[in-house]
N, C-alpha and C positions, 0 to 999 in steps of 0.2 A: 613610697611605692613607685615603680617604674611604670609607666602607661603603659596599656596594654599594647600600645601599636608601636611604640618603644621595642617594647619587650620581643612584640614579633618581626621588626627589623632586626635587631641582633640577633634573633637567632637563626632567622635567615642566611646573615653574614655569615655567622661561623659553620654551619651544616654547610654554606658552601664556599670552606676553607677546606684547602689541598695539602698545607703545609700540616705536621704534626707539631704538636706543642705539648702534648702530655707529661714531655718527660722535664717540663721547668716546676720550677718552686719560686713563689710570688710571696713577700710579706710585707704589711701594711702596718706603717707604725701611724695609729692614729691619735693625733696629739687632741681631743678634744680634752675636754675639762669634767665632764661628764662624764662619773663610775657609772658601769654596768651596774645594772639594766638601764637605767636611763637612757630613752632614747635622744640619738646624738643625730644634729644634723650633717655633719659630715660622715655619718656611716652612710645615711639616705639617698647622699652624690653617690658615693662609694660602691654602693647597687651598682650602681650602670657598671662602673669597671670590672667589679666582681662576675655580670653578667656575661660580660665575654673573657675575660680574663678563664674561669671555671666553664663555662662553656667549650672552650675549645680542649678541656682537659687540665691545662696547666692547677697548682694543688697551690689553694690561697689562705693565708695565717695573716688575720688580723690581732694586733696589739694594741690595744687601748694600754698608753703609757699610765695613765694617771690609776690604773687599779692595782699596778706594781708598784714596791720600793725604789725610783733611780734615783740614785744622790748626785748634786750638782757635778762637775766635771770631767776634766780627762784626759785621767787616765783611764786606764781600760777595768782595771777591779780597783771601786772607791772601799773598800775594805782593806783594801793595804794602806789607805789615805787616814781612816780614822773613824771611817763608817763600818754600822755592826754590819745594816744588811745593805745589799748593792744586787736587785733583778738582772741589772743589764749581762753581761758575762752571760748568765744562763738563755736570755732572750738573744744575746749577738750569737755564741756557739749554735743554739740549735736551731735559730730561724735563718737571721740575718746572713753567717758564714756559708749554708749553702745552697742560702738565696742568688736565681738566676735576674729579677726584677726586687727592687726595694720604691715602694713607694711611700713618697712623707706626706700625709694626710693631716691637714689643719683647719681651725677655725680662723678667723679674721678679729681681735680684739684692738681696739683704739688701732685699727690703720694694718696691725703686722700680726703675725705668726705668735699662737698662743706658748705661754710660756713652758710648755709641757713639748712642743713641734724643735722650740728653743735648748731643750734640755735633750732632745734625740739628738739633735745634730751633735750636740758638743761632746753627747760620747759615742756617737759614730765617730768622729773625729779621734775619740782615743784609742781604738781601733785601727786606726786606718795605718800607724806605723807595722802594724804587723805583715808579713811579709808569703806572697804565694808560691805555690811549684814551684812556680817559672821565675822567681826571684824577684816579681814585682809588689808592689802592696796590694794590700788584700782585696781591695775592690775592683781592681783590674778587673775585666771579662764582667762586671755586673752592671743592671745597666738602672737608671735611675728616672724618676718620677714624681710628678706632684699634683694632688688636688686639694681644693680651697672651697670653703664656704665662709658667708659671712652675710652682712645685712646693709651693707654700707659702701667702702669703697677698702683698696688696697688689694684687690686680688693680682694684679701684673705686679705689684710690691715685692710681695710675698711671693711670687714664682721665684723674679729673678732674684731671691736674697736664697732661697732655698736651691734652686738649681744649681747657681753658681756654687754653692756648699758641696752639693754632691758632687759637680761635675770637679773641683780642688781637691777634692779628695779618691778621688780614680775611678767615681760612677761615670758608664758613658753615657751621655744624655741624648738619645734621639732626636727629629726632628718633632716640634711640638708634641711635647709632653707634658705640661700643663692644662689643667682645666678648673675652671672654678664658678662659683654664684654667688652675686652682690646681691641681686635686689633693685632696687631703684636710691637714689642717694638720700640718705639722712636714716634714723630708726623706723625698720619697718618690719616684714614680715624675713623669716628664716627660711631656709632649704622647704624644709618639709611642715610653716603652718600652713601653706595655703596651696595651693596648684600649679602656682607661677612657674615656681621651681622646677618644677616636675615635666611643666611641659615649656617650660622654656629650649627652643628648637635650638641655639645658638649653645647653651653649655654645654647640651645633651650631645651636641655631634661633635664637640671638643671634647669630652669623655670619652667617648666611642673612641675618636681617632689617638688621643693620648694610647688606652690601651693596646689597640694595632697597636701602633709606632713600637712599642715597649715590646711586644711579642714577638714583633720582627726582629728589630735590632740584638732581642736576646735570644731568638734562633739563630742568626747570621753570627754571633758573636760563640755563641755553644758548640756549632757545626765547625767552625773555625778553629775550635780551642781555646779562644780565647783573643786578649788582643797579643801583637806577635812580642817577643821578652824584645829584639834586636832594637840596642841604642833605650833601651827604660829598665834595665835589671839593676837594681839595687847594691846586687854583688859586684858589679862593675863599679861603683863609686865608694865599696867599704873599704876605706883604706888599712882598717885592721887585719883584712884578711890576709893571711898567708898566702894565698894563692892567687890574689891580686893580679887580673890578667895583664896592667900595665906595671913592668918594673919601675918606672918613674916615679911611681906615687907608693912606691911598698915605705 
């Protein structure tokens, strides 16, 4: 649960936001290990974001991978691969593609990113050769994310193996967009057994600001159109194409 003085700074913040943000789409793929209902510590981080993120309007679709079918790899439908069923395809079209924010949500196991955090990335990655309007891949214009729990150590691990994933694959990554909670070093308490978590002032204003950064940067980028196609279109490097704007390469 989010403290109450928590709860009533942010909402503070956002009542006294100028900018509108209603009209984004936010989805949270959250790699816990832990089916629903079961509660998950990284939903419990995940509050804070959700509190402003939905606060200001924006509309938030969380996935807990591990309650769907996704079959290891990527390409983009593993049913053409040899698998009967493959969730993803139905979670990428209707969250993910016209998602304005994607954020990848994990636990911390032996040091790194659970292997469900591991198994989003690799088929957003099969994905990503698909291609937008503007002739760019498909992530272009969206912008990307990451929070972390764990009991130990590995949270800056895990950001920059994850950030770097999205930002190689066409998420823009804002200025600090990670956040996450250890604990103290060795086996000890989670997110949410004990208070720590909760009122630890140092995650908690690294949540808060992750989120900003993420609503700015995908206001600025939505207002914009997008990032600009000149010098990153696709079309410009298909040499199959017929219409090939350089005859050189036809």
């Amino acid at each position: 649960m989010i403290p109450d003085s928590v709860a009533t700074f942010i909402d503070a913040e956002v009542a006294a936001a100028t900018t509108g943000y209603d009209d984004l789409r936010v989805v949270i793929l959250n790699g816990t290990l832990k089916r629903s209902p079961a509660p998950s510590h990284t939903d419990g981080l995940l509050e804070i974001s959700r509190r402003v993120l939905e606060g200001v309007g924006a509309s938030v679709d969380v996935v807990r991978l591990v309650d769907h079918v996704i079959p290891p790899g990527v390409m983009p439908d593993m049913r053409e691969h040899g698998w009967e069923i493959d969730d993803f395809p139905d979670i990428y079209r209707t969250l993910v593609a016209p998602a304005d924010i994607v954020i990848l949500a994990t636990p911390i196991w032996l040091g790194d990113q659970s292997s469900q955090t591991r198994l989003a990335i690799e088929r957003l990655y099969g994905w990503s050769g698909e291609v937008n309007a503007a002739g760019q891949w498909s992530y272009y214009g969206k912008v990307g994310g990451v929070v972390i729990t764990g009991n130990e150590d590995g949270g800056k691990h895990c950001a920059a193996q994850m950030l770097y994933a999205l930002s190689h694959i066409g998420f823009t990554i804002p200025p600090q967009v990670d956040a996450y909670w250890n604990g103290e070093a060795g086996p000890g308490p989670s997110y949410l057994d004990d208070d720590r978590g909760a009122q630890n002032h140092w995650t908690t204003r690294n949540t808060v600001f992750a989120a900003w950064n993420m609503l700015h940067a995908a206001r600025g980028l939505k207002d914009a159109g997008g990032i600009p196609a000149h010098g990153n279109s696709t079309r410009n490097w298909d040499l199959s194409d017929p219409d090939h704007p350089n005859p050189e390469y036809r």
